[in-house]
C-alpha angles and dihedrals in degrees: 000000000000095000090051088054093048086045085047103047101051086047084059088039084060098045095055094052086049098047088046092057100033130007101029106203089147097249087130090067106096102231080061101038094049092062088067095038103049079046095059083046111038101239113095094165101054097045092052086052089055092041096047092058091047091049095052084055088050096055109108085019110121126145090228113186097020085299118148139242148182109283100239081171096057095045090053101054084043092048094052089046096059096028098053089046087043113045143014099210123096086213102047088039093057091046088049085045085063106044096051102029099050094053084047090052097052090039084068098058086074107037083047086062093044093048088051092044082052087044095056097055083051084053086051097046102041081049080058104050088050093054078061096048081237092147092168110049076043090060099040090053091048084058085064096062088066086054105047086051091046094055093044089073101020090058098059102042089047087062099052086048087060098036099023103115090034084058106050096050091040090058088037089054088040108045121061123255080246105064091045085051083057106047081056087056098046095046082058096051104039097062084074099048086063087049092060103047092052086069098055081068095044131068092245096147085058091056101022095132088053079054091052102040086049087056091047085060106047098040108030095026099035091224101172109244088255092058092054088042089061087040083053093052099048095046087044083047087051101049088048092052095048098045087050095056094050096048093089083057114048079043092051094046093056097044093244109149113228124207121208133196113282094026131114135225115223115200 
């Protein structure tokens, strides 16, 4: 059984990094990534709990331009992996999580620009062989740049597969109470951060008292997030609907002529 989860694992680890680069159906964030991969463990609610936080840190992260960043993706589905087989404890997974996932993610900002440097080379040479009309070696080196990006992510997890207990307790042994205590704090903290920096991108001054009431209600009225969600929907619904409807005034106010579906314009 253990060997069909490690299997299974790095066989997820491979389709994130593919979906990612190619196919984008969303699997490489870590709150999806961590349904398939609580499934393979059997331990969906922990590995929602570690994908979540790594979710919340990967919020206002985006490789814009080609550019690279940690794999939260990546440190999540590590981190399930070692924390579920570790430990039984939400608390102490999470904190395991941490300390080998965040090391992993950042890990993957590296090996994401050495896969693309190596990519690069697969691009020139695939350039080569259709100068030659050479359509069939093309295609076959093409087949290479899959591969490169596949490794890139499955590397690294197979070998915390191998090596996963050994190091954990060997960064556990090595690394003060102090610094673990840490990583807890800041798993605690970053989400934030990611929070924060969502807004930057949203017109939350605008509606900041739909913000605050949201947060009345999560944290002072115990709505569940699903609840405020729906609130959300209907107020955003509201405001649509509103807007809509005073749209021919303010038009017609302004003398601005307004052309609607089925009419015709006669010049």
């Amino acid at each position: 059984m253990e060997i069909i989860q490690a299997i299974l694992i790095i066989a997820l680890a491979c389709w994130m990094v593919m979906d990612q680069q190619g196919l984008v159906l969303m699997t490489w964030f870590p709150i999806m990534i961590s349904v398939p991969a609580g499934i393979i463990m059997g331990d969906l609610t922990t590995a929602l709990m570690i994908g979540g936080t790594f979710q919340l840190m990967n919020l206002g992260v985006a490789n814009i331009g080609g550019s690279s960043v940690p794999n939260w993706g990546l440190a999540a589905l590590v981190g399930i992996y070692v924390a579920v087989r570790t430990t039984g404890d939400i608390e102490q997974a999470k904190a395991v999580a941490l300390a080998v996932g965040v090391p992993v993610g950042m890990l993957g900002i590296q090996l994401d620009v050495l896969a693309k440097l190596l990519n690069t080379y697969v691009g020139n040479a695939a350039k080569k062989a259709l100068d030659q009309f050479n359509l069939k070696k093309m295609n076959r080196i093409f087949w290479l740049g899959p591969v490169i990006f596949m490794l890139s992510t499955a590397v690294p997890t197979a070998l915390c597969i191998i090596f996963g207990e050994q190091i954990v307790n060997f960064i556990l042994s090595a690394v003060p109470e102090w610094f673990t205590n840490g990583l807890s704090i800041a798993g605690n903290m970053l989400p934030v951060v990611g929070i924060a920096l969502l807004l930057q991108v949203m017109p939350a001054k605008k509606y900041l008292s739909m913000l605050l009431a949201g947060f009345v209600f999560s944290a002072y009225l115990n709505v569940p997030m699903l609840g405020v969600s729906i609130i959300g929907l209907a107020l955003a619904y509201y405001f649509f609907t509103t807007n809509m409807k005073k749209a021919p005034a303010a038009a017609a106010e302004t003398g601005t002529v307004i052309i609607e579906e089925g009419d015709e314009w006669d010049e």
